[in-house]
C-alpha positions in Angstrom: 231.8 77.2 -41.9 229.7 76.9 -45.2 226.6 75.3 -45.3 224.9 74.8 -48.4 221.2 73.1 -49.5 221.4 69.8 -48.9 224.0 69.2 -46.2 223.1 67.0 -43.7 224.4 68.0 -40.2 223.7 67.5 -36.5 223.5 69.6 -34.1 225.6 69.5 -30.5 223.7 69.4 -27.6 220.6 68.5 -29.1 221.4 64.4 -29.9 217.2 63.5 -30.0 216.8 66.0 -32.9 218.8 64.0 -35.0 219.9 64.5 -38.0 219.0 67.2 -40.4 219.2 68.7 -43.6 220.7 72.1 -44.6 217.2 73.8 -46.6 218.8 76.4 -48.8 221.9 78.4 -47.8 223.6 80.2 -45.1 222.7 83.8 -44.7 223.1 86.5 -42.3 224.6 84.2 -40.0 220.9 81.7 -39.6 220.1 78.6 -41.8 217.2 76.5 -41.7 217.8 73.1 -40.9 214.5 70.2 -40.9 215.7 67.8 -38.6 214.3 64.5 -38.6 213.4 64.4 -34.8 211.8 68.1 -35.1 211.2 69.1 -38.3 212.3 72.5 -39.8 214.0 74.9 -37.4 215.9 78.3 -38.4 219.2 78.6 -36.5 221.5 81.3 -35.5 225.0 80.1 -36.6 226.9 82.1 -33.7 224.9 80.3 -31.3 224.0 76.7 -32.7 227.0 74.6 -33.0 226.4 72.4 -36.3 228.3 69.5 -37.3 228.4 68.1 -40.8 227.7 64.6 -41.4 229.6 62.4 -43.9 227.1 60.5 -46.7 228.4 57.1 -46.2 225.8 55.4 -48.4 225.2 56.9 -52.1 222.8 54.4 -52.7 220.5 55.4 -49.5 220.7 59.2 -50.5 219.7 58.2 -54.1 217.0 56.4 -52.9 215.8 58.6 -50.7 216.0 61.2 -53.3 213.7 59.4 -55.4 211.6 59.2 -52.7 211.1 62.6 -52.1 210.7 63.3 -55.3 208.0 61.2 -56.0 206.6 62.6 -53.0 206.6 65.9 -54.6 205.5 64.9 -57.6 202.2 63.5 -56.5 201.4 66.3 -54.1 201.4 68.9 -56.9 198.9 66.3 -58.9 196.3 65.8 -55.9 
């Protein structure tokens, strides 16, 4: 399976990670994934078993992406 930069999976086995966010793209067989539970992790797709996760609220991932981009913005001013 393809994962690309802003995915949001889980992963199976690990339920108290919760969920997480594809960070880039798939290569070599290893993503990295920042997990709200655990922060960023780099997994080995032939052993991690991912599952991706339907967006069920637009409006959430909007606002969550103004979020982080305001976040962003005033780190790089401070």
């Amino acid at each position: 399976m393809e994962y690309h930069h802003g995915d949001r999976v889980r992963i199976l086995g690990k339920p108290e990670w919760g969920p997480g966010f594809i960070q880039g793209t798939s290569r070599n067989g290893k993503v990295r994934v920042r997990f709200l539970g655990v922060g960023r992790k780099t997994l080995d797709l032939h052993h991690a078993k991912l599952m991706k996760v339907v967006w069920r609220d637009p409006e959430w991932l909007k606002q969550r992406a103004q979020n982080v981009w305001e976040k962003n913005q005033q780190a790089r001013f401070n």
